[in-house]
MDAnalysis code that builds the backbone (N, CA, C; Angstrom):
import MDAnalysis as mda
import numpy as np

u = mda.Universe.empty(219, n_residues=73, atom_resindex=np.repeat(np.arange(73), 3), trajectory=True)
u.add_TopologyAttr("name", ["N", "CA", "C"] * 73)
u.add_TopologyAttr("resid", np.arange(1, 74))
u.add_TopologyAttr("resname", ["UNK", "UNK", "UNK", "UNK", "UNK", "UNK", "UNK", "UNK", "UNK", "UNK", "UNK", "UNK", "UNK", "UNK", "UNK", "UNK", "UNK", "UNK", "UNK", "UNK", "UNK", "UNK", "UNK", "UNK", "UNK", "UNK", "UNK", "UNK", "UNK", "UNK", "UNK", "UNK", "UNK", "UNK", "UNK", "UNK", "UNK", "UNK", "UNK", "UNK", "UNK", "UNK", "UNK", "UNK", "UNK", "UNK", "UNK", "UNK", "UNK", "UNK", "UNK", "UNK", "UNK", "UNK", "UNK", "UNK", "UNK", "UNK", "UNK", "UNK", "UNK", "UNK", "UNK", "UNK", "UNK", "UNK", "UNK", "UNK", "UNK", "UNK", "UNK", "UNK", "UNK"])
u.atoms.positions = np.array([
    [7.354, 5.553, 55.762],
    [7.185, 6.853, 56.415],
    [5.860, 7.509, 56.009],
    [5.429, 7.940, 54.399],
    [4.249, 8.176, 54.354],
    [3.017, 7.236, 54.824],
    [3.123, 6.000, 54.629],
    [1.656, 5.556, 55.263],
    [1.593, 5.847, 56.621],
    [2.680, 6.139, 57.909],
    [2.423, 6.300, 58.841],
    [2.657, 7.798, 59.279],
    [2.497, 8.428, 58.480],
    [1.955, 9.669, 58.355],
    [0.697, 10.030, 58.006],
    [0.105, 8.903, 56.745],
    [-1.222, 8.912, 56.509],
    [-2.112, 8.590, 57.535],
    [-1.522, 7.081, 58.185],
    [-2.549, 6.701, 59.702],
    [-2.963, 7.562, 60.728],
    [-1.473, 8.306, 60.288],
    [-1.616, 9.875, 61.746],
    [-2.967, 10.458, 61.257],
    [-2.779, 11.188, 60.104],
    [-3.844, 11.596, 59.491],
    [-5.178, 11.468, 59.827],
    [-5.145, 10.116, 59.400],
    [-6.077, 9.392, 59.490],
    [-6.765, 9.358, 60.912],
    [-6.192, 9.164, 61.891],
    [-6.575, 8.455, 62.808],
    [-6.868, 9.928, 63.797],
    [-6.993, 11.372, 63.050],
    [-6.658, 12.502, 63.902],
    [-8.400, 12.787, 63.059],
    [-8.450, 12.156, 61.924],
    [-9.755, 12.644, 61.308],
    [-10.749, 11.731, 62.214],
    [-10.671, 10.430, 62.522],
    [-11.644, 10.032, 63.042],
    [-11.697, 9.961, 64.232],
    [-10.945, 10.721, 65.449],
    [-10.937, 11.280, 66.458],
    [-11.940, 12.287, 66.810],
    [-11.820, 13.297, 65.522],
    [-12.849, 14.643, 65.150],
    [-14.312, 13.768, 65.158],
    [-14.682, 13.014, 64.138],
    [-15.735, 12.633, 63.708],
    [-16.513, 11.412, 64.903],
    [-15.428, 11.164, 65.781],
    [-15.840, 10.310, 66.941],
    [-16.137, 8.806, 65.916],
    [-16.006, 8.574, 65.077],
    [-16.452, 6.960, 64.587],
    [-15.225, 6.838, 63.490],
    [-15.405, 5.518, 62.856],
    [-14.549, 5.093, 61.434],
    [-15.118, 5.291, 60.571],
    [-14.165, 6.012, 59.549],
    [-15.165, 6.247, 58.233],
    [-13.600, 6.500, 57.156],
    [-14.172, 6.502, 55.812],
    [-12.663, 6.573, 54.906],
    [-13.439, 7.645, 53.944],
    [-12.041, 8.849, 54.466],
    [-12.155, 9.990, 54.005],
    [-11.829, 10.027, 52.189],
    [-11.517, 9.313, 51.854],
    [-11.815, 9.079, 50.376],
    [-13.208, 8.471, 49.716],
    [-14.264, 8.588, 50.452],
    [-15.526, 8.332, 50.288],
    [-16.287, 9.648, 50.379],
    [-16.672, 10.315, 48.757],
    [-17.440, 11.408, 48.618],
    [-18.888, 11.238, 49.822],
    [-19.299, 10.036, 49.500],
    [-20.545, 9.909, 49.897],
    [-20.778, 9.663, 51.901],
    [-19.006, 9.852, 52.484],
    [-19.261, 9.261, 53.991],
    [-18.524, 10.138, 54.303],
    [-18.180, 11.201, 53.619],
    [-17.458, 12.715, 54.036],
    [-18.273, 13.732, 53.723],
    [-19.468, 13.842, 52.963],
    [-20.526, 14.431, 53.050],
    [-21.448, 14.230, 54.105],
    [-22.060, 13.224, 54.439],
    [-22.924, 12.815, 55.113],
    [-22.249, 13.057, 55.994],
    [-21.024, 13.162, 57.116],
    [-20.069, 12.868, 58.274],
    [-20.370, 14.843, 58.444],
    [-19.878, 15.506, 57.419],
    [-20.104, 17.168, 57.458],
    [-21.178, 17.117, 58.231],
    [-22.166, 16.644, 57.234],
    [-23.656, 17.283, 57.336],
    [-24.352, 17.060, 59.026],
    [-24.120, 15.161, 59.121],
    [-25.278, 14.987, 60.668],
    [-24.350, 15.522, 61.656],
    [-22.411, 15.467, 61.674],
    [-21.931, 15.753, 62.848],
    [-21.576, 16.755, 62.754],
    [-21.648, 17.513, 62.029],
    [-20.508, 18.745, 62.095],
    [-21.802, 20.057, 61.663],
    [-22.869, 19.567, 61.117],
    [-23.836, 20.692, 60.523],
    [-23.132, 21.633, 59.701],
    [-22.483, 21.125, 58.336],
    [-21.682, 21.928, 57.527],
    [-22.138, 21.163, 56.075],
    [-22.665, 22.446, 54.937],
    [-22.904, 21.770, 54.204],
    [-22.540, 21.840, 52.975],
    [-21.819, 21.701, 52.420],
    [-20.744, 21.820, 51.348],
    [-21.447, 22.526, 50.365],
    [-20.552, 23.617, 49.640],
    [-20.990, 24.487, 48.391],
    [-21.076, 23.518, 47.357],
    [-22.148, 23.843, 46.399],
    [-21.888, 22.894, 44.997],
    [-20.642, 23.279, 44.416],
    [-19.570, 22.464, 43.616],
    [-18.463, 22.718, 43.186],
    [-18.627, 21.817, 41.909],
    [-17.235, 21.508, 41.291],
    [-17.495, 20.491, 40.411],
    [-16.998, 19.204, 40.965],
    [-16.038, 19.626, 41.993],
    [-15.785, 18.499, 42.515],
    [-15.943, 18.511, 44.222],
    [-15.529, 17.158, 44.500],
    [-15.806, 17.338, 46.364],
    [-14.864, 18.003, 46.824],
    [-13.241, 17.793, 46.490],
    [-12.463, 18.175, 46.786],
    [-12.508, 19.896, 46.523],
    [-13.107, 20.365, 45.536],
    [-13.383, 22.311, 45.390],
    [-14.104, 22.138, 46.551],
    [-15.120, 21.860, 46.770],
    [-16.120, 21.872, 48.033],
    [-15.613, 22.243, 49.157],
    [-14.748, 21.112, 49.472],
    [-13.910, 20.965, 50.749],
    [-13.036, 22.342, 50.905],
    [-12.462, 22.791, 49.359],
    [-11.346, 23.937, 49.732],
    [-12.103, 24.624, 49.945],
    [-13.060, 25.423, 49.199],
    [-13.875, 26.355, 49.792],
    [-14.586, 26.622, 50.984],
    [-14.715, 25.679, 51.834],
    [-15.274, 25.374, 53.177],
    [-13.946, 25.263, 54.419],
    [-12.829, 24.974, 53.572],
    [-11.695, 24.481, 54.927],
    [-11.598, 25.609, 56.271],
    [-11.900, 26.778, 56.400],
    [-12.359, 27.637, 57.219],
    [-13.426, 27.007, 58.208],
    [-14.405, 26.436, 58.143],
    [-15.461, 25.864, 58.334],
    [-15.017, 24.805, 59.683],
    [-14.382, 23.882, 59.435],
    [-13.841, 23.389, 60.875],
    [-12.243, 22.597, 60.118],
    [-11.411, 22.395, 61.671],
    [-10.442, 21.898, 61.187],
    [-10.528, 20.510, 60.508],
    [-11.606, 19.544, 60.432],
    [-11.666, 18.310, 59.912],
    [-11.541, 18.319, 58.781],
    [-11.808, 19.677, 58.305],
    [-11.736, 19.713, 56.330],
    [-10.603, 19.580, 55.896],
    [-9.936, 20.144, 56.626],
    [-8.540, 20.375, 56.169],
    [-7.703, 19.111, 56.496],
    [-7.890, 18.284, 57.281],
    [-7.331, 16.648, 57.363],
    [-7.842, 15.931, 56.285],
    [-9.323, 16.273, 56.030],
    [-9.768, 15.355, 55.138],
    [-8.832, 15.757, 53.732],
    [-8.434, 16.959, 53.688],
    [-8.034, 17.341, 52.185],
    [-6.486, 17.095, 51.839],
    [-5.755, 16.831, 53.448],
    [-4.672, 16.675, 53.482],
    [-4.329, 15.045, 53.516],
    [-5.335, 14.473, 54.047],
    [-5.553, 12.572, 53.711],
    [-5.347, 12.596, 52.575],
    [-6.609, 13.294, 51.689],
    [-6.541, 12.755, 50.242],
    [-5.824, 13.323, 49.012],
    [-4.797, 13.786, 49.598],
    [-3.700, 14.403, 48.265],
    [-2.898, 13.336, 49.164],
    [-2.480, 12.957, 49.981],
    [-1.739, 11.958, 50.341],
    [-1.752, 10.387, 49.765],
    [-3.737, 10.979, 49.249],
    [-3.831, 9.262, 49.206],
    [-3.104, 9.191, 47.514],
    [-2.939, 10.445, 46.892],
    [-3.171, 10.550, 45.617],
    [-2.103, 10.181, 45.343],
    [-1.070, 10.456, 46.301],
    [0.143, 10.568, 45.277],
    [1.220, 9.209, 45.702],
])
């Protein structure tokens, strides 16, 4: 049941972003903000502070943040 909840997830984030990419990649969820979305994350200590502080910003943040407590646990 959770992984196919995660795919949902999943597959609703890269709908947004129009391509494949794995939202547990600091470095391809930054770059994905920045060229498609023109959003550019606050310095935090982590990506995930980043992301909360920005989830206002568009709804993709908030999939991405909801993927990866999914992926966590």
């Amino acid at each position: 049941m959770i992984n196919t909840a995660k795919e949902y997830v999943l597959q609703r984030i890269c709908i947004f972003a129009s391509q494949t990419f794995d939202p547990n990649s600091d470095s391809q969820v930054v770059g994905l903000l920045k060229s498609k979305f023109n959003i550019r994350l606050p310095q935090r200590r982590s990506i995930n502070e980043s992301l909360s502080s920005s989830v206002s910003d568009h709804e993709i943040i908030a999939l991405i943040l909801k993927y990866r407590s999914m992926a966590e646990s």
